[in-house]
Steps between C-alpha positions, in 0.01 A plus 500: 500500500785442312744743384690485200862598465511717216890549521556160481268398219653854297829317557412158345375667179772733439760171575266263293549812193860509539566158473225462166589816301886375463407143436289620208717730371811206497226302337460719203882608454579116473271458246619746299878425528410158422365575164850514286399387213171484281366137463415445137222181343337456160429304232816225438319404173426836322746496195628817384384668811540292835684186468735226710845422293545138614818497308604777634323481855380877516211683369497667185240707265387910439380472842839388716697700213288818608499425910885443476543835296296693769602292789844580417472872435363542793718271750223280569572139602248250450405155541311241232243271619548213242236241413195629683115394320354811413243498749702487742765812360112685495491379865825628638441823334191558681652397813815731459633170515689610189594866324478505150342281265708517104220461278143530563134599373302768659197434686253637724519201703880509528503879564406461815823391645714601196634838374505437127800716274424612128546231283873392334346259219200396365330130426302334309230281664408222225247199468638168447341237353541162359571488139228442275268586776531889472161706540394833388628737809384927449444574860487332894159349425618235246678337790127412665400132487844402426744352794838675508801510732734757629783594751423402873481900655473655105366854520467636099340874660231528676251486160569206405524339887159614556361358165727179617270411788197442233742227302607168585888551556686263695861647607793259489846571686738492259499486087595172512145335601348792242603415206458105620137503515497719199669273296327213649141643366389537892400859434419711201732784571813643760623875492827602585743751387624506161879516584475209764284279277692534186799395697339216690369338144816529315708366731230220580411359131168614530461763185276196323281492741444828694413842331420835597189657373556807273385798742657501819266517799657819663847714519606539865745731614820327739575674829706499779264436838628659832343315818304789704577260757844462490726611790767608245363886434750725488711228218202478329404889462894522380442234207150666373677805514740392237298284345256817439757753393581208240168480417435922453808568316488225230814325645258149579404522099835503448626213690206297425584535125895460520418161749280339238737602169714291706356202580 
């Protein structure tokens, strides 16, 4: 028979314990004093709201005007992530990879690893064509049969991305290659933000030759998205804090209003 030496095996656990609670707890503590500062992505391209400054070599818009103003009020130090593809700023958002993205659409899709805060501006989604090629648009349906294309990682809320999957969409990653195959006749239609669009054709020559239908396909609030992954909590509970006491007492209104007057 063999005999088993209780004592000693009582030992081994209560050593093996001591030496694994601490090593967990050191684990967690560095984490947390590692996160000083909030790491920040969004859209480089979004004018108005979330754009790079080449000239300038910093990011500008509502957006960065808004995260300075609460950043700053708050003593929160943060990093931009410059030049990241959307998909990928969607990406490192669900990983925790990132904290906050700028300027974003709601989704049910993205809610699952993003905290969404009330909206700071409003857009308007519209339907580009070629000229001389506009159609009759009332509703989503007069999009079937025809081939459109749209933002690689676009969400426009979650009726319209469900009506999406019954269309022929192709999404493209970055405005460029949109409006190039729209203005080479390769598809009937692109959507895209008003503000961004308007911007993109001016600057680009292309007012004879690409038009927006009339009635826009949707208004979709702007938000700020807060990773529900990110490793960053306790700086990001202090920014939506501010950001909504801004939002409750009118003070966000406010700001929004003076920033565009002044633009």
């Amino acid at each position: 028979m063999e005999f088993i030496d209780l004592k000693a095996n009582l030992r081994s656990i209560l050593t093996a314990l001591v030496i694994f609670i601490p090593i967990e707890l050191v684990a967690q503590e560095y984490t947390v004093a590692e996160c000083k500062q909030l790491k920040i992505a969004g859209p480089d391209e979004w004018n108005q709201n979330s754009y790079f400054d080449a000239k300038n070599q910093r990011h500008q818009g509502l957006a960065y005007a808004l995260l300075d103003k609460v950043s700053e009020s708050q003593q929160i130090p943060y990093e931009v992530l410059p030049n990241l593809p959307w998909k990928r700023v969607l990406k490192y958002a669900e990983d925790g990879e990132i904290d906050i993205i700028v300027a974003v659409y709601q989704s049910l899709e993205r809610e699952r690893y993003i905290q969404f805060s009330e909206p700071f501006i409003t857009n308007d989604v519209k339907i580009y064509v070629q000229k001389g090629k506009e159609f009759d648009y009332k509703n989503f349906k007069d999009l079937r049969g025809k081939k459109g294309l749209w933002a690689a990682g676009a969400s426009y809320g979650d009726e319209f991305d469900t009506f999406a999957q019954k269309l022929d969409l192709i999404g493209k990653a970055n405005i460029n290659d949109l409006f190039l195959y729209l203005a080479r006749g390769t598809v009937d239609y692109a959507i895209q933000n008003s503000t961004r669009a308007t911007s993109y054709i001016n600057e680009n020559g292309l007012n004879d030759k690409i038009v927006a239908l009339p009635k826009s396909l949707l208004t979709v609030p702007v938000r700020f998205g807060y990773s529900r992954n990110s490793r960053c909590g306790a700086l990001i509970e202090k920014f939506k804090s501010k950001y909504q006491h801004m939002f409750e007492t009118g003070e966000l209104a406010e700001f929004q209003t003076n920033y565009v007057e002044t633009q």
